[in-house]
MARNU-312577 format. One record per residue: x, y, z of N, C-alpha, C, O, CB in turn. Coordinates in steps of 0.05 Angstrom, whole numbers, plus 5000, padded with zeros to 4 digits. Each point is the difference from the previous one (the first is absolute). Glycine has a CB too. Example, Ala and Ser with C-alpha at 12.3 -4.5 7.8 and 13.67 -1.06 7.14 Angstrom:
MARNU-312577
526448865156498250245000501850245000502150005013494149775012 503150444961501650245001498550225014501050225004501449654953 
This chain:
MARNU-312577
142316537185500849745010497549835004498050125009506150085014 495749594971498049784998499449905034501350025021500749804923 495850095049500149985038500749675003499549875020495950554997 505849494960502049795014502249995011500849885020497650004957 502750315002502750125008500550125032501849935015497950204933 497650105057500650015028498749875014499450075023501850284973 498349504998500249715031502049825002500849885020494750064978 505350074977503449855008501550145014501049925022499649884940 499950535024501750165021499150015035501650025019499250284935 497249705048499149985022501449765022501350035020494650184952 503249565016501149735007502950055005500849985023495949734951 505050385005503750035009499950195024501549955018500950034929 496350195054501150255021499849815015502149905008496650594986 498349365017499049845026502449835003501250075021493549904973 506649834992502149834996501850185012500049975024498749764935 503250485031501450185006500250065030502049945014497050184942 499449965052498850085022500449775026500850095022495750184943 503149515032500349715000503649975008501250005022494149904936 505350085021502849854997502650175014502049895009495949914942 501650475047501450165015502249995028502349965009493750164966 500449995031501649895038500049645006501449915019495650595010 501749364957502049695003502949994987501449875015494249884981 505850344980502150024997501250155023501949915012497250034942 500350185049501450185027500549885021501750115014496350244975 501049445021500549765023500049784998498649815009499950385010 503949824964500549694979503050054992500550154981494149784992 507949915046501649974981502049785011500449885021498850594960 501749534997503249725005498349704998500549815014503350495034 494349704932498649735006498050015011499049825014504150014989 495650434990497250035024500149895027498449835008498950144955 505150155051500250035029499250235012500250204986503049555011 495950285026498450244999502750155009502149885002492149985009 505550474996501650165008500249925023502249905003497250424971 499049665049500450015021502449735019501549975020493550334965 503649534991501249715013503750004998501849925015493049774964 505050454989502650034996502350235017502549994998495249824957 501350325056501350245020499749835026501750025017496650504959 499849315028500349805029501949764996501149895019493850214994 505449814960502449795001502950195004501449955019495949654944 503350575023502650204994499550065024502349935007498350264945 498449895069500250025031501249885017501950055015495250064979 500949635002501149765017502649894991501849935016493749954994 504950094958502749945000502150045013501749835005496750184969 501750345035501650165010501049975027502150045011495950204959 499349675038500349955025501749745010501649965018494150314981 503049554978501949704998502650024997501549835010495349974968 504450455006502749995007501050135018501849945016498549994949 498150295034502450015034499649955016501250115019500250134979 496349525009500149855024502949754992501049855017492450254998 507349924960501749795000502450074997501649835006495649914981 503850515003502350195009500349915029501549845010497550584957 498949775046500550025031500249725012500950025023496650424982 502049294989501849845007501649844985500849785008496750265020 503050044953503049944987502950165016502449934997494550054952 502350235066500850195020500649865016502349955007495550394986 499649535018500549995037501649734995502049935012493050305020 503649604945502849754995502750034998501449815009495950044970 504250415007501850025002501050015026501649845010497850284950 499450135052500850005031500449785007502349935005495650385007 500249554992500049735016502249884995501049935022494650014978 505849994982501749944987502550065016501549865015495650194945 502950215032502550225012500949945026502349985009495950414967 499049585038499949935031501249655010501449945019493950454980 503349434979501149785002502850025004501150005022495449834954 505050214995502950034988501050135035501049845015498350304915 500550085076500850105027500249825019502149945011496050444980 499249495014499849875028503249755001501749945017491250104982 506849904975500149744986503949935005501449815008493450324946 505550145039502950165004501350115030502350095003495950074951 500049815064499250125031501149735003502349985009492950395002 503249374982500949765012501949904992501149855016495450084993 504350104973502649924985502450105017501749845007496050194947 502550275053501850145015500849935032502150045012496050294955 498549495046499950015023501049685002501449975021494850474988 503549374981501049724996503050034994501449855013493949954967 506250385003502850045000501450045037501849895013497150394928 498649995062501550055025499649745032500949995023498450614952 499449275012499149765015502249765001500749875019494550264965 505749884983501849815001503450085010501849855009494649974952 503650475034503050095013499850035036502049985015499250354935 496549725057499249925024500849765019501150015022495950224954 502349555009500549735009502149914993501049825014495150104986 505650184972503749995001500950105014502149915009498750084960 497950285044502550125029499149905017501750015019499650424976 496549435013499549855025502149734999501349925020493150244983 505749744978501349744998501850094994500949824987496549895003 504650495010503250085004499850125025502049965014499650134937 497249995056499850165033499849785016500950035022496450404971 501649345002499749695020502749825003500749875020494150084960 506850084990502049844991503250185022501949915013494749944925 502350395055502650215015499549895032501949875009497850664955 498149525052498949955017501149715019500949975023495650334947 502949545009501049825011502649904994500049755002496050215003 505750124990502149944993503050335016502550005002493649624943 501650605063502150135016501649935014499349875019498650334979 505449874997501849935020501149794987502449975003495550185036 500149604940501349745000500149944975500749784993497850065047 501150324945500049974971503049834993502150035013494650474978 503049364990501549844990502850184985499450154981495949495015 507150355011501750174993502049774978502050094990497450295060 500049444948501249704986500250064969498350134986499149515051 504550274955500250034973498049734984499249815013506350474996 494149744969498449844983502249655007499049775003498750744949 503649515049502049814993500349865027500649765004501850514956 497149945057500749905041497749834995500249755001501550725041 495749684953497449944999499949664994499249815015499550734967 502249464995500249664982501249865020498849815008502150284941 502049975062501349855016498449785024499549765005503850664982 496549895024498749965022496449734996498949835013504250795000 496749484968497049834977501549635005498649815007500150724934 504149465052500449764993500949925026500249765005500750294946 499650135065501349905034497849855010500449795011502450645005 493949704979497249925015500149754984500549805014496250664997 503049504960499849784990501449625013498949785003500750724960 503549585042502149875014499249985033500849815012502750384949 495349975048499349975031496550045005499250235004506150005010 493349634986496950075009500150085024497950135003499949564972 503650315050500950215024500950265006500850125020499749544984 499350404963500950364991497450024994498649864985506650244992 494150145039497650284981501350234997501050145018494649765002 504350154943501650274985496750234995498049974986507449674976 495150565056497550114982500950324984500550235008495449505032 503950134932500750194984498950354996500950164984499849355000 497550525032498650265007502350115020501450194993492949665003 506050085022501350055020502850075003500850215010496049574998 505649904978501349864996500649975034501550175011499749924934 497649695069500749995026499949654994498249854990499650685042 504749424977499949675001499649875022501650075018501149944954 495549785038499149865020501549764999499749864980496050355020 505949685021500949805005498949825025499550075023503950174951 496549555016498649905026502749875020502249914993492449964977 504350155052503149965026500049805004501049935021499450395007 498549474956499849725007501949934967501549805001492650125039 505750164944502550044973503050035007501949884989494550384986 503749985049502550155007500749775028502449945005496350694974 500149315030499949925034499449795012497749934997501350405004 502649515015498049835014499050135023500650215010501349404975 496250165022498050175023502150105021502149915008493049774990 503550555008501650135032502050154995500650165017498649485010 502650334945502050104999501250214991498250024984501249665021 501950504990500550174983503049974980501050214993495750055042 504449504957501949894993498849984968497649975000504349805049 499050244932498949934976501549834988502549995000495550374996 499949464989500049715005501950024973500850224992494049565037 505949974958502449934972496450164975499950224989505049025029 494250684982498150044980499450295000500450134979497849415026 500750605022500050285010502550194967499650164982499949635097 503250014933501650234996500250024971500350224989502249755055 497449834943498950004969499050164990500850144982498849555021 497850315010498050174991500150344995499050134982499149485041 503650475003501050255009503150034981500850224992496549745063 503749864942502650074972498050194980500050244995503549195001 494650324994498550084983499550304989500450134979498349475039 499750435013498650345006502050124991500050124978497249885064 504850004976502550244998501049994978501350204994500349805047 498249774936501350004976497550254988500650234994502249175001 494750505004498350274989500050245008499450164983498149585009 502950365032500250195009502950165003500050205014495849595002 506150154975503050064998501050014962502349984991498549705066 496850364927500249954967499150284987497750055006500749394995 502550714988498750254987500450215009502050075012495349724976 500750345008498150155017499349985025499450185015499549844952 501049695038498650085028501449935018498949945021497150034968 507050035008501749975022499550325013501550035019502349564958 494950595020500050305009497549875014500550095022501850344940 495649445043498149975022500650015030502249955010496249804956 499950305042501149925035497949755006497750004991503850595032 499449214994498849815002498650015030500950135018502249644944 495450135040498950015032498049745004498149944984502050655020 500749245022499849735007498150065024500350195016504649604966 493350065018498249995020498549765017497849974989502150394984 500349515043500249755012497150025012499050205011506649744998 493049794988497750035017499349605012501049794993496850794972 500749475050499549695013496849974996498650164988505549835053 495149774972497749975002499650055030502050045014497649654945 497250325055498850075028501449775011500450055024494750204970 505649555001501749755022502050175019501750164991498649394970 499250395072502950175006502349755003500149764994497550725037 503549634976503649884998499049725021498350105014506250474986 495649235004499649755011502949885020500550015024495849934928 505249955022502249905015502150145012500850214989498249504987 501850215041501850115017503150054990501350185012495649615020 504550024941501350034998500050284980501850165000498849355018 496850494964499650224986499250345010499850214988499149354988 500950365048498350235009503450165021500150235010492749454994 509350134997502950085006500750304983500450235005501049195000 498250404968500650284977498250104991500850184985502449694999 493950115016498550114993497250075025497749934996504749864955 498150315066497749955016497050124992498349985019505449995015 495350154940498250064994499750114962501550124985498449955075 498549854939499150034971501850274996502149974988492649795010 504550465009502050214991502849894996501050004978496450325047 504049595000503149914990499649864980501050134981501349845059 496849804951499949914983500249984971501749904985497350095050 497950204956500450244975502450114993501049974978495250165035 504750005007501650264996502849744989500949954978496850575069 503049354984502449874986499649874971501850044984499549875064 496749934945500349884973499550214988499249924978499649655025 501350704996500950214983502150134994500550134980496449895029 504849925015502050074999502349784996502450065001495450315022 501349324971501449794987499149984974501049794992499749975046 497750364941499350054981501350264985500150004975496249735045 504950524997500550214992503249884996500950004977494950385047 505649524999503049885001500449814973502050054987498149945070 498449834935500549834979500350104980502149944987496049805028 499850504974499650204983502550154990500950054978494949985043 505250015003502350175000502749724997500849984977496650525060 503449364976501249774988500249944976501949894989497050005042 498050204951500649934974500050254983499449974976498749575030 502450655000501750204989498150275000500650174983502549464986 494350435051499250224994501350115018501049885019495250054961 504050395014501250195014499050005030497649955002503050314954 500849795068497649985016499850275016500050035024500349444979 499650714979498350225001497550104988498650185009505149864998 495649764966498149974999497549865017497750074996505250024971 497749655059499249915014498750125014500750245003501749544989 494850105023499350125016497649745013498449874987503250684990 498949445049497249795009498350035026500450195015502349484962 495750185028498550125025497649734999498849904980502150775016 498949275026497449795014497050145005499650205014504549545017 494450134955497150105007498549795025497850055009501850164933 502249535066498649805015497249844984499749894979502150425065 496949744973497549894984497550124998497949884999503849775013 498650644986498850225007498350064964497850094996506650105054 497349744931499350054976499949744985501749974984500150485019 495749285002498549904985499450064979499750244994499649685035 500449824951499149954977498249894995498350064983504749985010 497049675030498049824995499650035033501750125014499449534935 496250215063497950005018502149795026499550005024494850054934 508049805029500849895025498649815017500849925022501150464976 495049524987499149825015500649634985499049785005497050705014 505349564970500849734996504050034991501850174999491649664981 506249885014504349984989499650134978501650194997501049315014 495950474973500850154958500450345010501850134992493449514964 502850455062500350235003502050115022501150224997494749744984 504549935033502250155009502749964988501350204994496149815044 503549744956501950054976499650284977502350044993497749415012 498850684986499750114989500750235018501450184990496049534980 502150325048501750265016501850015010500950225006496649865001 503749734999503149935010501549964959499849824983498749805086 502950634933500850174985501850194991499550215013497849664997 504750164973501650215000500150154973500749914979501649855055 496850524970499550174972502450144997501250115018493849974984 505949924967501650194991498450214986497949964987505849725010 497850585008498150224988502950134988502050005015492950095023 505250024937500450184984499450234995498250094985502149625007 501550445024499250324995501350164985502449965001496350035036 500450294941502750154991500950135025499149975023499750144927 503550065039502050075017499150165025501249985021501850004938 494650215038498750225008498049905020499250155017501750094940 498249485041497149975002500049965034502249965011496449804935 499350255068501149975024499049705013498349844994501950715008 501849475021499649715006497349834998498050144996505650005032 496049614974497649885012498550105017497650064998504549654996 499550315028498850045030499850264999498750055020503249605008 498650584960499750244999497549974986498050095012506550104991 495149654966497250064994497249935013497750084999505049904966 498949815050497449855024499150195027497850025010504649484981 499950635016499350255021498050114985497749975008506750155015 496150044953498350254987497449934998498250145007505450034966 496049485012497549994997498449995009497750064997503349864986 501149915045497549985030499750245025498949965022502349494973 500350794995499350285013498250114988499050205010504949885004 495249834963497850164986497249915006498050134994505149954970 496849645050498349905011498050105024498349845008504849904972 
């Protein structure tokens, strides 16, 4: 071998020698090894840090949807809440006096108030308010030509249907004025007589015009059961007064429900 020859061979081994271990820490683009086992690491880590809250999002979620459903359930029971309060208020006030009137009494009676602005019909109730200055002149318990009109009327609605089976019950009241004149105070010497009798010339007419008068029933409160304050004329007119009440057959009297409510007192 020429000693050119081996100095070239020489030169490749050196080269050789060389190129080796750099191929060996060289790949994918001459990235080194190490960098590439530190990205493929961290990647790893990038996802399941994003698994684990793709997780806790769902939860969260789950928990929302729940809560979400909690309030939904609790606003239902909120609103059946405040329907039985407002049927528990309606019963409440209306115990004892609930309206036993047919749809049709109801109208009647609607067009009686219309024809007299000295009638109050209250359809919750069905208790008709007459005022004793409609039925009466002062002092008296006689009912007047107009009075008895009015009372045809009644007994025509209350003697029609159905609700000829009602029991009726009449209740007489005055204003705080006591009895004054002398000729009045003959037959009436005190607000009690008074009441009571124009209840019981209200119950007689009734019956005159054809209710049974076993359905009848009446009684004087005097001036004991106000409406209005009695410190001027508008108002005490307004308590000098005679109510018809409508009861079914069962129900018990007026004055029975007025004992009960005011023993519970």
């Amino acid at each position: 071998m020429s000693q050119l020859l081996r100095n070239r061979w020489a030169m490749w081994c050196l080269l050789g020698l060389f190129t080796v271990p750099l191929s060996g820490c060289m790949q994918n683009g001459f990235v080194p090894r190490t960098t590439h086992r530190q990205s493929q690491y961290r990647s790893q880590q990038l996802w399941g840090q994003n698994k684990s809250m793709s997780q806790s999002m769902a939860q969260l979620q789950q928990q929302n949807d729940q809560l979400r459903g909690n309030l939904d359930i609790a606003n239902k029971r909120i609103d059946n809440l405040n329907s039985e309060r407002a049927q528990m208020a309606e019963r409440f006030k209306n115990t004892g006096r609930s309206n036993p009137l047919s749809e049709e009494a109801n109208a009647r009676f609607r067009n009686l108030k219309g024809q007299f602005p000295d009638i109050d019909f209250d359809e919750n109730t069905g208790v008709a308010k007459l005022s004793s200055d409609l039925l009466f002149d002062s002092g008296s318990d006689n009912i007047s030509k107009r009075g008895e009109d009015v009372l045809r009327q009644i007994a025509s609605i209350l003697n029609r249907g159905d609700t000829k089976q009602l029991r009726v019950q009449i209740v007489g009241h005055t204003d705080d004025r006591p009895i004054a004149k002398a000729a009045t105070k003959t037959r009436h010497p005190t607000n009690w007589h008074l009441s009571t009798n124009r209840a019981n010339s209200v119950l007689l007419e009734l019956k005159k015009s054809g209710i049974d008068q076993r359905r009848l029933r009446s009684s004087g409160a005097g001036e004991f059961e106000p409406i209005a304050n009695n410190k001027d004329p508008n108002s005490r007119a307004k308590n000098r007064r005679v109510e018809i009440y409508v009861l079914a057959p069962d129900a018990s009297d007026v004055a029975g429900a007025w004992d009960q409510d005011h023993s519970q007192n």
